[in-house]
PDB file with SEQRES, HELIX, SHEET and CRYST1 records, atoms N, CA, C and O in Angstrom:
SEQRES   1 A   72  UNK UNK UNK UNK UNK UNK UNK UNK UNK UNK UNK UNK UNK          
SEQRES   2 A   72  UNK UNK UNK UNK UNK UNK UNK UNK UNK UNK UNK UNK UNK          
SEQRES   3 A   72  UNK UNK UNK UNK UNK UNK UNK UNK UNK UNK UNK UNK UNK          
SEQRES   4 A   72  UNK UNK UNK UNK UNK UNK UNK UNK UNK UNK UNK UNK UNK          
SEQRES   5 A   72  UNK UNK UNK UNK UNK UNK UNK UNK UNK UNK UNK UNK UNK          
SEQRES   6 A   72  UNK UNK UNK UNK UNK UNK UNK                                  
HELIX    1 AA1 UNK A    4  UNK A   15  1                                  12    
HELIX    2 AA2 UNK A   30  UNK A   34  1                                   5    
HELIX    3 AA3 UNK A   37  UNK A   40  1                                   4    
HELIX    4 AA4 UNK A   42  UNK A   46  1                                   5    
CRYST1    1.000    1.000    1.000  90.00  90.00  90.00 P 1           1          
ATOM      1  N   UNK A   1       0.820  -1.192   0.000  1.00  0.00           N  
ATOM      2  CA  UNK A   1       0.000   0.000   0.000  1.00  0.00           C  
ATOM      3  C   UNK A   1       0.869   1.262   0.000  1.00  0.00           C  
ATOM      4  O   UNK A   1       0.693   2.282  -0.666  1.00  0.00           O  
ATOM      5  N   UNK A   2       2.039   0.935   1.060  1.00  0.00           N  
ATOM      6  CA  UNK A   2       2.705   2.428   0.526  1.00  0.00           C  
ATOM      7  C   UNK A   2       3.678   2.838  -0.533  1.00  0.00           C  
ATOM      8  O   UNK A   2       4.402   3.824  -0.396  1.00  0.00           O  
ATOM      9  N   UNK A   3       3.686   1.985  -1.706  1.00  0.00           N  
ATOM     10  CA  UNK A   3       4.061   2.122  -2.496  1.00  0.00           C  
ATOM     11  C   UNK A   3       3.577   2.419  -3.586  1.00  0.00           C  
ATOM     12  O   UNK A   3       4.318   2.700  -4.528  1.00  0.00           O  
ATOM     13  N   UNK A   4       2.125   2.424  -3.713  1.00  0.00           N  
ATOM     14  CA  UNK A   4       1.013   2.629  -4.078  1.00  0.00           C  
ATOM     15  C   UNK A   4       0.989   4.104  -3.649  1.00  0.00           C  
ATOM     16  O   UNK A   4       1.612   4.602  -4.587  1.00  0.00           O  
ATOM     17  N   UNK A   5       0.686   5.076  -2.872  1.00  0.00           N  
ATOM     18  CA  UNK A   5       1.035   5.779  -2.537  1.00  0.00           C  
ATOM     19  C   UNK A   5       2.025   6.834  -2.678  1.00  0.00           C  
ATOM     20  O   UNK A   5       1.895   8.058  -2.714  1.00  0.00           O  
ATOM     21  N   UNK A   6       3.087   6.048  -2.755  1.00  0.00           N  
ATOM     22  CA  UNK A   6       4.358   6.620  -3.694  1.00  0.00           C  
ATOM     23  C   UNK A   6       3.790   7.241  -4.764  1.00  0.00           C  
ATOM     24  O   UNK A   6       3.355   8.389  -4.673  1.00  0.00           O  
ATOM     25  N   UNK A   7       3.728   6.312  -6.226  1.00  0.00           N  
ATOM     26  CA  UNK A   7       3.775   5.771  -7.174  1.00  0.00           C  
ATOM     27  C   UNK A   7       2.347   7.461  -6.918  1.00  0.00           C  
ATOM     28  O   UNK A   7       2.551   8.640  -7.209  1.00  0.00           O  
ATOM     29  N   UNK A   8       1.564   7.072  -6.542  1.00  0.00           N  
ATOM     30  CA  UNK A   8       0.247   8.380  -6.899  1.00  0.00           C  
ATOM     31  C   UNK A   8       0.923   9.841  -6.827  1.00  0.00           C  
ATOM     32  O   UNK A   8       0.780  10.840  -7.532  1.00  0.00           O  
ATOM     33  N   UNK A   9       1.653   9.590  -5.787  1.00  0.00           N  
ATOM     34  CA  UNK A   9       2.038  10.931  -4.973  1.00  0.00           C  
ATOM     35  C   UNK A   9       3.251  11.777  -6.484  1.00  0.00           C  
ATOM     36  O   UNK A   9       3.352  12.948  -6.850  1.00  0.00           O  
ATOM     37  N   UNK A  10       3.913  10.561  -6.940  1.00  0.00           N  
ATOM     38  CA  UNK A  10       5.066  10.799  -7.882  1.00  0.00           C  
ATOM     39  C   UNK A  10       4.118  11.269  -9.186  1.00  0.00           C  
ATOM     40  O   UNK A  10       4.231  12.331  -9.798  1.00  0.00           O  
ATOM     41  N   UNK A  11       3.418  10.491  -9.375  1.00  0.00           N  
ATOM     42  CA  UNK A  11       2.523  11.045 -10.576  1.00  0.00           C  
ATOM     43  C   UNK A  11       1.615  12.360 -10.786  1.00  0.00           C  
ATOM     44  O   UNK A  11       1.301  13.089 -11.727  1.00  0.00           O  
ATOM     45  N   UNK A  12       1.342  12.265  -9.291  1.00  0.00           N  
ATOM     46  CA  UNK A  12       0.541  13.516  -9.303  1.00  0.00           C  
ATOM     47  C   UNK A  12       1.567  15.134  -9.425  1.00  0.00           C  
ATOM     48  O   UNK A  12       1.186  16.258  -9.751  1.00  0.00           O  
ATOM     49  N   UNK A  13       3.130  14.586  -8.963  1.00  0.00           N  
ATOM     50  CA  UNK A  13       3.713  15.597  -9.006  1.00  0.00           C  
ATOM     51  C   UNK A  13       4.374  15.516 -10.154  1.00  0.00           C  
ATOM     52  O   UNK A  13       4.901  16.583 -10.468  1.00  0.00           O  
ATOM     53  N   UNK A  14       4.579  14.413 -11.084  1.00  0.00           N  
ATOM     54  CA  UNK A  14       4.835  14.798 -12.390  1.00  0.00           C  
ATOM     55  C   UNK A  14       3.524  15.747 -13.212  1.00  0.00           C  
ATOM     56  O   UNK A  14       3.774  16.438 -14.199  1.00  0.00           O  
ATOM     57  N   UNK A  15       2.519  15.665 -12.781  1.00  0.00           N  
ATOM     58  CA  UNK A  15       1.650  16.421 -13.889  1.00  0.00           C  
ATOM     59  C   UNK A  15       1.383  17.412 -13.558  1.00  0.00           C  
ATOM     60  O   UNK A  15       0.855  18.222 -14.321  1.00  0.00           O  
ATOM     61  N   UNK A  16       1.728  17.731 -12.008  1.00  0.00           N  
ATOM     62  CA  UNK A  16       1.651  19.278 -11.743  1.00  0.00           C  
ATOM     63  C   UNK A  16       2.887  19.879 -11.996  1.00  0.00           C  
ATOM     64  O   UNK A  16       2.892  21.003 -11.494  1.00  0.00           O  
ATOM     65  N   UNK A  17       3.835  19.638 -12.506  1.00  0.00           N  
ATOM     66  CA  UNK A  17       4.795  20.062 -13.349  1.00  0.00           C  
ATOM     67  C   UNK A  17       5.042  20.300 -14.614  1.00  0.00           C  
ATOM     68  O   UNK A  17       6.063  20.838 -15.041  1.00  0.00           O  
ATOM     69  N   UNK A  18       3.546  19.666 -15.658  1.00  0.00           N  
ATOM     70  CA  UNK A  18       3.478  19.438 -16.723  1.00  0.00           C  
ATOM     71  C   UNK A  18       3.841  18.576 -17.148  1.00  0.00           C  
ATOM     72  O   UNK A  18       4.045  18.673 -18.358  1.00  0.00           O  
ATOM     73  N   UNK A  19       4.132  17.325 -16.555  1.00  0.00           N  
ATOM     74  CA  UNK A  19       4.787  16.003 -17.400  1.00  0.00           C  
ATOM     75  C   UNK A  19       3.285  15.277 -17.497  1.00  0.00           C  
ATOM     76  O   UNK A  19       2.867  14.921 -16.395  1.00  0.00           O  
ATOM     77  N   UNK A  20       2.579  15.052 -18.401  1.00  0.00           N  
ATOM     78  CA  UNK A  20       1.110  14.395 -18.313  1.00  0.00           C  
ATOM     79  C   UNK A  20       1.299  13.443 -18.942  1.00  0.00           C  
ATOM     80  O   UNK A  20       0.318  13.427 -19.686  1.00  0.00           O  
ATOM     81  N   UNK A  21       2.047  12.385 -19.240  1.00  0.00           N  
ATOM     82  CA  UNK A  21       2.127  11.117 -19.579  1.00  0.00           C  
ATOM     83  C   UNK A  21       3.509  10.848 -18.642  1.00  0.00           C  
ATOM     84  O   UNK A  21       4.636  11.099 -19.068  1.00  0.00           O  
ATOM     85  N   UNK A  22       3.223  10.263 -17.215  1.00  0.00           N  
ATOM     86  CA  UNK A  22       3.962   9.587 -16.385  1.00  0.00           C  
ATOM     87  C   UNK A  22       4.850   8.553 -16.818  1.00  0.00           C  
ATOM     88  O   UNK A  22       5.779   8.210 -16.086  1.00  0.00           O  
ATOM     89  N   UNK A  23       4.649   7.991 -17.997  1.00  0.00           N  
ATOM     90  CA  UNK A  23       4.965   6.896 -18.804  1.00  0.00           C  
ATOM     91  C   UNK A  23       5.820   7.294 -20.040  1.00  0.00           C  
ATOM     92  O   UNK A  23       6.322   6.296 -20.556  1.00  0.00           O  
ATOM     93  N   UNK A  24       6.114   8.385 -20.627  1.00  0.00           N  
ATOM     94  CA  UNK A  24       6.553   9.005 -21.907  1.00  0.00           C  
ATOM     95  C   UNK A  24       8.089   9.295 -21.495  1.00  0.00           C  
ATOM     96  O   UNK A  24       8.669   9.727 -20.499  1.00  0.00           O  
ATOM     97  N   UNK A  25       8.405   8.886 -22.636  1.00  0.00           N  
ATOM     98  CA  UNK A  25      10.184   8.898 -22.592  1.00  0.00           C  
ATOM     99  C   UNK A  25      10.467  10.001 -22.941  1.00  0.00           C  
ATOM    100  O   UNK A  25      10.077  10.582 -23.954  1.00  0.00           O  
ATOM    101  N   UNK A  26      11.707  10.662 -21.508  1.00  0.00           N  
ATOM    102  CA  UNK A  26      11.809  12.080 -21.668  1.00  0.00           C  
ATOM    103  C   UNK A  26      12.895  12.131 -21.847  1.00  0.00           C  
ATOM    104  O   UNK A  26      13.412  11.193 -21.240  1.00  0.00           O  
ATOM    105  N   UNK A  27      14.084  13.080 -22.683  1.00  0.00           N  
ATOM    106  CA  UNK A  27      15.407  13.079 -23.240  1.00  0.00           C  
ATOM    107  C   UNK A  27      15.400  14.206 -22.861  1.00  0.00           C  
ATOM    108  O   UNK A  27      14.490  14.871 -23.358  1.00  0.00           O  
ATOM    109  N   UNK A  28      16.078  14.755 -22.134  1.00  0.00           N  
ATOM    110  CA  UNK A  28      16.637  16.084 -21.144  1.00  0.00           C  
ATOM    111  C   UNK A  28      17.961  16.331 -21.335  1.00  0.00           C  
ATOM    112  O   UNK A  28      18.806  15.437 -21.292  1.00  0.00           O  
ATOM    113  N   UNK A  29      18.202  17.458 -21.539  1.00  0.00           N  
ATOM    114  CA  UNK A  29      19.829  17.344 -21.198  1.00  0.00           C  
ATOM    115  C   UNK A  29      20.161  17.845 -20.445  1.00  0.00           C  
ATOM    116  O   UNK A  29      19.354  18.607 -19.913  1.00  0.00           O  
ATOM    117  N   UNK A  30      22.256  17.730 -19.605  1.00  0.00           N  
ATOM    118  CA  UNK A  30      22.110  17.792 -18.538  1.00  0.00           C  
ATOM    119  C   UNK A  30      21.257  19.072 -17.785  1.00  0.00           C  
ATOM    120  O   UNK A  30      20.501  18.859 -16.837  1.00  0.00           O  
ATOM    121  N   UNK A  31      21.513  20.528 -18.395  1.00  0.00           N  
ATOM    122  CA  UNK A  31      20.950  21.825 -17.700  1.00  0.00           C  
ATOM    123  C   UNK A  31      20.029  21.400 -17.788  1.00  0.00           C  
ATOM    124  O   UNK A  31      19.459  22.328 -17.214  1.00  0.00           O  
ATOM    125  N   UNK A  32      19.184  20.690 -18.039  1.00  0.00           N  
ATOM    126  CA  UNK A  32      17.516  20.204 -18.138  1.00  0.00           C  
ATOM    127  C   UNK A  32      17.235  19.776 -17.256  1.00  0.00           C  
ATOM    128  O   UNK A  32      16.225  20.188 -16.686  1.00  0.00           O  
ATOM    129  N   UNK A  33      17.816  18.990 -16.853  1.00  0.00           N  
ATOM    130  CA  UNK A  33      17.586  17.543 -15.709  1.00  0.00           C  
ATOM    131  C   UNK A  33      17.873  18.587 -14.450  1.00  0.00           C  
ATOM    132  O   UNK A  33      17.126  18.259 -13.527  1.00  0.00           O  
ATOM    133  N   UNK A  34      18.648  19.666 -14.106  1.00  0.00           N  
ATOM    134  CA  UNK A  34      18.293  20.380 -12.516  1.00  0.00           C  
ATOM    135  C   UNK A  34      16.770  20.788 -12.482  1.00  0.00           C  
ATOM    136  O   UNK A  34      15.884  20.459 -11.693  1.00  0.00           O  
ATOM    137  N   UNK A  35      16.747  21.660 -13.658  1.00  0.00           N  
ATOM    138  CA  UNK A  35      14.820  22.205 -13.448  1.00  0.00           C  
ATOM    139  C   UNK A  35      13.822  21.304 -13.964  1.00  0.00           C  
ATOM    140  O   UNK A  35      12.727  21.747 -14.313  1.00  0.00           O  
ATOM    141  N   UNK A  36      14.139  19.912 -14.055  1.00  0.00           N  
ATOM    142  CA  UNK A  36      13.071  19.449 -13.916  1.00  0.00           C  
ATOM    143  C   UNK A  36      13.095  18.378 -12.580  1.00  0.00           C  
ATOM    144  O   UNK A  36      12.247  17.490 -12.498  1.00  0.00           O  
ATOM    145  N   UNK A  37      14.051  18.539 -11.647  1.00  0.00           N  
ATOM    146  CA  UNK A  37      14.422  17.975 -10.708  1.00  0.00           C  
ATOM    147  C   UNK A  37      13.450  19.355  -9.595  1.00  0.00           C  
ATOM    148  O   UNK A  37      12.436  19.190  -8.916  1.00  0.00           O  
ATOM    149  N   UNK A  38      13.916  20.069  -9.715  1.00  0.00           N  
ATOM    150  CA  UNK A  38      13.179  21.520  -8.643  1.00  0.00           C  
ATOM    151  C   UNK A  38      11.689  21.245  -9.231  1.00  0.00           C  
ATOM    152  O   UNK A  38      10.810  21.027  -8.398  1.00  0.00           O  
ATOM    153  N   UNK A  39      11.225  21.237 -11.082  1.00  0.00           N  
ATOM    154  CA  UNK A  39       9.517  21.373 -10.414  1.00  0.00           C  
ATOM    155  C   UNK A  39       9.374  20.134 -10.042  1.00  0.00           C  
ATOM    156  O   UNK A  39       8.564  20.325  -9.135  1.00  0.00           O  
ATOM    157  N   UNK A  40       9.587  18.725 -10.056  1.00  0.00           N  
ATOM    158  CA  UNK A  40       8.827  17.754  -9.889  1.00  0.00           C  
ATOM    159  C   UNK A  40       8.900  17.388  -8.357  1.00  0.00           C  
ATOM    160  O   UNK A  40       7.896  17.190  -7.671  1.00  0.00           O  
ATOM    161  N   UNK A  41      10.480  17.303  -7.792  1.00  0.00           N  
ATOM    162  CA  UNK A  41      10.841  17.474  -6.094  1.00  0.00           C  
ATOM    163  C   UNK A  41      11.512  18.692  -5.800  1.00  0.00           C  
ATOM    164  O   UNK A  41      12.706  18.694  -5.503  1.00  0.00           O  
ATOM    165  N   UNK A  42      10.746  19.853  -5.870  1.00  0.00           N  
ATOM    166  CA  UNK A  42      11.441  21.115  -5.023  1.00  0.00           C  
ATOM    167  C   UNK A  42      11.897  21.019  -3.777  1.00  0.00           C  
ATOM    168  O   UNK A  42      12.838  21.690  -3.354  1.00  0.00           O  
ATOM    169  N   UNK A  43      11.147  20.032  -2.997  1.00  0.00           N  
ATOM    170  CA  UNK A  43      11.281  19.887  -1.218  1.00  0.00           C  
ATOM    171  C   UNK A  43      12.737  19.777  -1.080  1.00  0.00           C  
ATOM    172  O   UNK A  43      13.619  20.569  -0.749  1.00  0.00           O  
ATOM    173  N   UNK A  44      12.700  18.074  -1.573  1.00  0.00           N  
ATOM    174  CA  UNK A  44      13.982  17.583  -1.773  1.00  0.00           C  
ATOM    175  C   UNK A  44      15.486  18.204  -2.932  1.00  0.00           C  
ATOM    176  O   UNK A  44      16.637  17.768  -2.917  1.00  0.00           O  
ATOM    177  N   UNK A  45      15.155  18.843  -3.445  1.00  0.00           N  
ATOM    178  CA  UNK A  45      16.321  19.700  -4.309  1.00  0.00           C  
ATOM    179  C   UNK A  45      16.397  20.816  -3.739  1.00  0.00           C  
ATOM    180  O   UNK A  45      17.406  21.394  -4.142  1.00  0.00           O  
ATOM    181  N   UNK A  46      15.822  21.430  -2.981  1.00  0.00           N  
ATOM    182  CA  UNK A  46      16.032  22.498  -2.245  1.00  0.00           C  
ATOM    183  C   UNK A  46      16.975  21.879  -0.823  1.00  0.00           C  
ATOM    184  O   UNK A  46      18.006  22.338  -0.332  1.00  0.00           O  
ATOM    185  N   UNK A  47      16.331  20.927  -0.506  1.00  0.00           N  
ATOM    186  CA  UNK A  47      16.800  20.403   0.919  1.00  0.00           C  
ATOM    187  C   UNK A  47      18.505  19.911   0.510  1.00  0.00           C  
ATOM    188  O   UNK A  47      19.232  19.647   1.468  1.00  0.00           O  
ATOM    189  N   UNK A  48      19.083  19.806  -0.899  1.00  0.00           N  
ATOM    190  CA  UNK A  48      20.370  18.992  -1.104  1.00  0.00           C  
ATOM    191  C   UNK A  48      20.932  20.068  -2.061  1.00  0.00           C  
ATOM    192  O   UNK A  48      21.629  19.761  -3.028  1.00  0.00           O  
ATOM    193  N   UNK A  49      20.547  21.548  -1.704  1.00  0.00           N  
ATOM    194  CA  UNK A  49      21.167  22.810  -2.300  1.00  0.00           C  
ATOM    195  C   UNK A  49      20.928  22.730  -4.221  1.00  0.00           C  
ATOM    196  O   UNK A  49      21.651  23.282  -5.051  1.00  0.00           O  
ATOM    197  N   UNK A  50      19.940  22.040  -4.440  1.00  0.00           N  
ATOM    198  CA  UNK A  50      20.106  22.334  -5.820  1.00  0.00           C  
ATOM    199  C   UNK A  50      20.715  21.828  -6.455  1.00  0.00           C  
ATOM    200  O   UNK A  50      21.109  22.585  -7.342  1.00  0.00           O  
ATOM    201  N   UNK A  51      21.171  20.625  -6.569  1.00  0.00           N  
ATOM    202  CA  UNK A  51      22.221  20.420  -7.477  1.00  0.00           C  
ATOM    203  C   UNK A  51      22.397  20.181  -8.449  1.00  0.00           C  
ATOM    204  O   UNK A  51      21.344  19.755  -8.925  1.00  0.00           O  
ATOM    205  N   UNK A  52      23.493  20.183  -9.451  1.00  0.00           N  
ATOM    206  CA  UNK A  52      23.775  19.829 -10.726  1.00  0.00           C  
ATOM    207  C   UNK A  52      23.527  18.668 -10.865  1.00  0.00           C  
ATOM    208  O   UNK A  52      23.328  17.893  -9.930  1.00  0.00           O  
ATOM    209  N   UNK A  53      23.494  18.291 -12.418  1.00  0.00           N  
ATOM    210  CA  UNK A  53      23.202  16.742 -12.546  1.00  0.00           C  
ATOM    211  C   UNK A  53      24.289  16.542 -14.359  1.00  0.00           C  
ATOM    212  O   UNK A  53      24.783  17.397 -15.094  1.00  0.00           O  
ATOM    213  N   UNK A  54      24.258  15.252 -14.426  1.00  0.00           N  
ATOM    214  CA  UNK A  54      24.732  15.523 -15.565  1.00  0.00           C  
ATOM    215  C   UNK A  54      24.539  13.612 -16.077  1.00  0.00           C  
ATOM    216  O   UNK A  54      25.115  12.731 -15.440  1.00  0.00           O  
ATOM    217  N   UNK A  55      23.649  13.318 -17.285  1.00  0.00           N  
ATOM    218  CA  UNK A  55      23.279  12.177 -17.643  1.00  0.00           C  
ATOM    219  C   UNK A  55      24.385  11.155 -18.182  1.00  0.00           C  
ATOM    220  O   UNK A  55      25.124  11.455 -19.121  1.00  0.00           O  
ATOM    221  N   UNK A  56      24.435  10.118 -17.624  1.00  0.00           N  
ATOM    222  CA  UNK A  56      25.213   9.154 -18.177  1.00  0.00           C  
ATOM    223  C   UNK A  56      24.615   7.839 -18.476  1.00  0.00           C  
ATOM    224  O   UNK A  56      23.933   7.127 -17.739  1.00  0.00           O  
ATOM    225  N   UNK A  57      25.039   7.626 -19.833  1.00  0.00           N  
ATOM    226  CA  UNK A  57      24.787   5.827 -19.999  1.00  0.00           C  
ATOM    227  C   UNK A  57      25.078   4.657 -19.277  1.00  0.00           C  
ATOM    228  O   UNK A  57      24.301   3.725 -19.483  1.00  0.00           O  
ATOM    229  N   UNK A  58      25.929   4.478 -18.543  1.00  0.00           N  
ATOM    230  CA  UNK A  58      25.974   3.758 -17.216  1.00  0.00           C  
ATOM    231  C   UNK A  58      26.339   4.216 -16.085  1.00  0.00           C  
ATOM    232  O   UNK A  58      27.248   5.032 -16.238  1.00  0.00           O  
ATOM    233  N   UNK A  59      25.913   3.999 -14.521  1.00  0.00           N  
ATOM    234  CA  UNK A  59      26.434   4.612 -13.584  1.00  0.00           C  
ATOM    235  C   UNK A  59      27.283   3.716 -13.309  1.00  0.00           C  
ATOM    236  O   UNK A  59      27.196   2.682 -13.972  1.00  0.00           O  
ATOM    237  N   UNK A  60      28.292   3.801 -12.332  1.00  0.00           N  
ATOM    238  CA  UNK A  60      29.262   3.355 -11.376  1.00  0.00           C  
ATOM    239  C   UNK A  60      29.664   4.018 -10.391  1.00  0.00           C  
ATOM    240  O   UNK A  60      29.731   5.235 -10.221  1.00  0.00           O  
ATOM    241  N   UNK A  61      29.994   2.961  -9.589  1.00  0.00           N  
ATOM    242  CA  UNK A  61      30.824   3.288  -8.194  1.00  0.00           C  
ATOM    243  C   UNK A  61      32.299   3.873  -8.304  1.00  0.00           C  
ATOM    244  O   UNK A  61      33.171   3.630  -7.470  1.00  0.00           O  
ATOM    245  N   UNK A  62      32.464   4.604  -9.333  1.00  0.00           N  
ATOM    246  CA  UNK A  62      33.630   5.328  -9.640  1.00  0.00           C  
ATOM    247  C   UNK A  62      34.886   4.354  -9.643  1.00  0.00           C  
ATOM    248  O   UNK A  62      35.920   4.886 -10.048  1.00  0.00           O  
ATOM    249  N   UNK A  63      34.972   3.138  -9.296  1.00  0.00           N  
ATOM    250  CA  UNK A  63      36.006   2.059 -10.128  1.00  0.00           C  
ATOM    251  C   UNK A  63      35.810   0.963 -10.974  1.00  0.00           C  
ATOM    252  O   UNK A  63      36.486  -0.066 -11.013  1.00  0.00           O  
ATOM    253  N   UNK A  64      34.436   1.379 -11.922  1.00  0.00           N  
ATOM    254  CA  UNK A  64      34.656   0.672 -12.419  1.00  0.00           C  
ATOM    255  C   UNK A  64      33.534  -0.220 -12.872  1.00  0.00           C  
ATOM    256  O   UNK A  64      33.296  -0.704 -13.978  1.00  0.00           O  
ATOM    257  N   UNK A  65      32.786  -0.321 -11.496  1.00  0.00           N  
ATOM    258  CA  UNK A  65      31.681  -1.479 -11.472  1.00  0.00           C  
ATOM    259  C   UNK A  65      30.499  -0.567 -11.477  1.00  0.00           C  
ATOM    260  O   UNK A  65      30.357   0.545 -10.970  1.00  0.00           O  
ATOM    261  N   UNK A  66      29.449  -1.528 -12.380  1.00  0.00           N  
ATOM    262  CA  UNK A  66      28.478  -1.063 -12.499  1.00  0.00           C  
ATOM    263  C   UNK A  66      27.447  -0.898 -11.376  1.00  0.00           C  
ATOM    264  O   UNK A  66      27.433  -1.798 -10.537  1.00  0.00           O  
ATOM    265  N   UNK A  67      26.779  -0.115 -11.265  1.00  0.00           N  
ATOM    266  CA  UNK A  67      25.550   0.254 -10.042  1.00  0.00           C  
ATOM    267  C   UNK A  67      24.026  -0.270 -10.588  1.00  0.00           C  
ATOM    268  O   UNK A  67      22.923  -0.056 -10.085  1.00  0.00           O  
ATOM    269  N   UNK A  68      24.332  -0.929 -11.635  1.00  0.00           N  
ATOM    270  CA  UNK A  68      22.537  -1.459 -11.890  1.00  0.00           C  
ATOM    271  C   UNK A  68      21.748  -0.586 -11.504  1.00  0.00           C  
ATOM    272  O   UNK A  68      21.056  -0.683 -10.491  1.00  0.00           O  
ATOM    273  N   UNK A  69      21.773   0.532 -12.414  1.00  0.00           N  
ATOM    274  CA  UNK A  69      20.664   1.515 -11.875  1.00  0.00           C  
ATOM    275  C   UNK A  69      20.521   2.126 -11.030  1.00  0.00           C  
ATOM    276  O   UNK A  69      19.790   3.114 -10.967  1.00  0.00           O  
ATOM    277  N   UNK A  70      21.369   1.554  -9.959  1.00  0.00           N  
ATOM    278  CA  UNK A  70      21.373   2.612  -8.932  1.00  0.00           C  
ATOM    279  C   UNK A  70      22.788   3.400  -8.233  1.00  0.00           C  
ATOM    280  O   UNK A  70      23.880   2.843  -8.120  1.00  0.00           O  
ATOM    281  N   UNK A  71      22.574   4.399  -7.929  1.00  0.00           N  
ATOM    282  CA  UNK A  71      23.677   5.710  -7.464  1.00  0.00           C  
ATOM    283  C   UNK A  71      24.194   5.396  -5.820  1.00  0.00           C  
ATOM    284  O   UNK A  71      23.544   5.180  -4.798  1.00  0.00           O  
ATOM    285  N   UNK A  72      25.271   5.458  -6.014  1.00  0.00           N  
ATOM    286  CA  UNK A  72      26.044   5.059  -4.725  1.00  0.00           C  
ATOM    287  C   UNK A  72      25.574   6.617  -3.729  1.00  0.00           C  
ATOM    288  O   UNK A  72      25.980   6.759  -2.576  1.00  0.00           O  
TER     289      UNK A  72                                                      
END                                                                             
Protein backbone atom coordinates (compact mmCIF):
# COMPACT_ATOMS: atom_id res chain seq x y z
CA UNK A 1 0.00 0.00 0.00
CA UNK A 2 2.70 2.43 0.53
CA UNK A 3 4.06 2.12 -2.50
CA UNK A 4 1.01 2.63 -4.08
CA UNK A 5 1.04 5.78 -2.54
CA UNK A 6 4.36 6.62 -3.69
CA UNK A 7 3.77 5.77 -7.17
CA UNK A 8 0.25 8.38 -6.90
CA UNK A 9 2.04 10.93 -4.97
CA UNK A 10 5.07 10.80 -7.88
CA UNK A 11 2.52 11.04 -10.58
CA UNK A 12 0.54 13.52 -9.30
CA UNK A 13 3.71 15.60 -9.01
CA UNK A 14 4.84 14.80 -12.39
CA UNK A 15 1.65 16.42 -13.89
CA UNK A 16 1.65 19.28 -11.74
CA UNK A 17 4.80 20.06 -13.35
CA UNK A 18 3.48 19.44 -16.72
CA UNK A 19 4.79 16.00 -17.40
CA UNK A 20 1.11 14.40 -18.31
CA UNK A 21 2.13 11.12 -19.58
CA UNK A 22 3.96 9.59 -16.39
CA UNK A 23 4.96 6.90 -18.80
CA UNK A 24 6.55 9.00 -21.91
CA UNK A 25 10.18 8.90 -22.59
CA UNK A 26 11.81 12.08 -21.67
CA UNK A 27 15.41 13.08 -23.24
CA UNK A 28 16.64 16.08 -21.14
CA UNK A 29 19.83 17.34 -21.20
CA UNK A 30 22.11 17.79 -18.54
CA UNK A 31 20.95 21.82 -17.70
CA UNK A 32 17.52 20.20 -18.14
CA UNK A 33 17.59 17.54 -15.71
CA UNK A 34 18.29 20.38 -12.52
CA UNK A 35 14.82 22.21 -13.45
CA UNK A 36 13.07 19.45 -13.92
CA UNK A 37 14.42 17.98 -10.71
CA UNK A 38 13.18 21.52 -8.64
CA UNK A 39 9.52 21.37 -10.41
CA UNK A 40 8.83 17.75 -9.89
CA UNK A 41 10.84 17.47 -6.09
CA UNK A 42 11.44 21.11 -5.02
CA UNK A 43 11.28 19.89 -1.22
CA UNK A 44 13.98 17.58 -1.77
CA UNK A 45 16.32 19.70 -4.31
CA UNK A 46 16.03 22.50 -2.25
CA UNK A 47 16.80 20.40 0.92
CA UNK A 48 20.37 18.99 -1.10
CA UNK A 49 21.17 22.81 -2.30
CA UNK A 50 20.11 22.33 -5.82
CA UNK A 51 22.22 20.42 -7.48
CA UNK A 52 23.77 19.83 -10.73
CA UNK A 53 23.20 16.74 -12.55
CA UNK A 54 24.73 15.52 -15.56
CA UNK A 55 23.28 12.18 -17.64
CA UNK A 56 25.21 9.15 -18.18
CA UNK A 57 24.79 5.83 -20.00
CA UNK A 58 25.97 3.76 -17.22
CA UNK A 59 26.43 4.61 -13.58
CA UNK A 60 29.26 3.35 -11.38
CA UNK A 61 30.82 3.29 -8.19
CA UNK A 62 33.63 5.33 -9.64
CA UNK A 63 36.01 2.06 -10.13
CA UNK A 64 34.66 0.67 -12.42
CA UNK A 65 31.68 -1.48 -11.47
CA UNK A 66 28.48 -1.06 -12.50
CA UNK A 67 25.55 0.25 -10.04
CA UNK A 68 22.54 -1.46 -11.89
CA UNK A 69 20.66 1.52 -11.88
CA UNK A 70 21.37 2.61 -8.93
CA UNK A 71 23.68 5.71 -7.46
CA UNK A 72 26.04 5.06 -4.72
Amino acid sequence: MHKMTQRSDLIGRLKAAGYNDPNAYVNLSDSELAGFAQKVLPELSAEAHNPSFESRENLTDGKGNFADGLTV
